[in-house]
Residue, then its C-alpha position, 0 to 999 in steps of 0.5 A: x534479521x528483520x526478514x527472519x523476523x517476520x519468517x518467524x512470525x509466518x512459522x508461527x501462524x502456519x503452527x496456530x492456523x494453517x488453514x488460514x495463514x496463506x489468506x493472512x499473508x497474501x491480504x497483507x501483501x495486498x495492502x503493501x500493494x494497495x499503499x504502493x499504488x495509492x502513494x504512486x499515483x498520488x505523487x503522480x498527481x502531485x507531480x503533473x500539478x506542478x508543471x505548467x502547461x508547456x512544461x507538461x506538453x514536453x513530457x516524453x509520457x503522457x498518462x492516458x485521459x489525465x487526471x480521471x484515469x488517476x482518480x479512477x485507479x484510486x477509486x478502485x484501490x479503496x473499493x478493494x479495501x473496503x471489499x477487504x474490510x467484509x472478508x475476516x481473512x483479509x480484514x486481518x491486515x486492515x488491522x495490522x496496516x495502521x500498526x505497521x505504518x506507526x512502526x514506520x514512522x515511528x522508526x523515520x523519526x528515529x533515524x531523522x534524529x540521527 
């Protein structure tokens, strides 16, 4: 139901602008993707933050150049956002992120209840 829900809603864009509605979907995507990797790398972080040293150097992965290949990767993440931010295709998502994310949360604190 929730993905003929959002089907519905690609219908309706592609009928009011379909120009545009290719952009609108893949900067949507694109946040997805950005959130995805920015919490990855943050319990990644996280994470190496609460080993001990002898607890780390018995990692079967060690990430390259730890930390600054992390803080790196999450530099760029928000330079695309804020590249993202001076597109008006792609801003569109900038908008409905926050949206989506109170939907989310809105909906855990729901099922937490549960």
């Amino acid at each position: 139901m929730f993905s003929s829900a959002f089907l519905l809603v690609a219908v309706v864009l592609n009928y009011l602008v379909p120009e545009k509605v290719f952009l609108y979907i893949s900067s949507v995507a694109t946040v997805a993707v950005i959130t995805s990797w920015t919490m990855i790398l943050l319990a990644q972080l996280k994470f190496r933050q609460s080993k001990t040293k002898e607890e780390i150097e018995k990692l079967a992965f060690k990430m390259p150049f730890y930390p600054i290949s992390s803080y790196l990767a999450l530099a760029f993440l928000a330079l695309v956002t804020v590249l993202m931010a001076f597109m008006a295709e792609m801003r569109i998502a900038l908008v409905v992120a926050p949206i989506w994310f109170i939907i989310l949360y809105i909906g855990y604190q729901m099922k937490k209840k549960d």
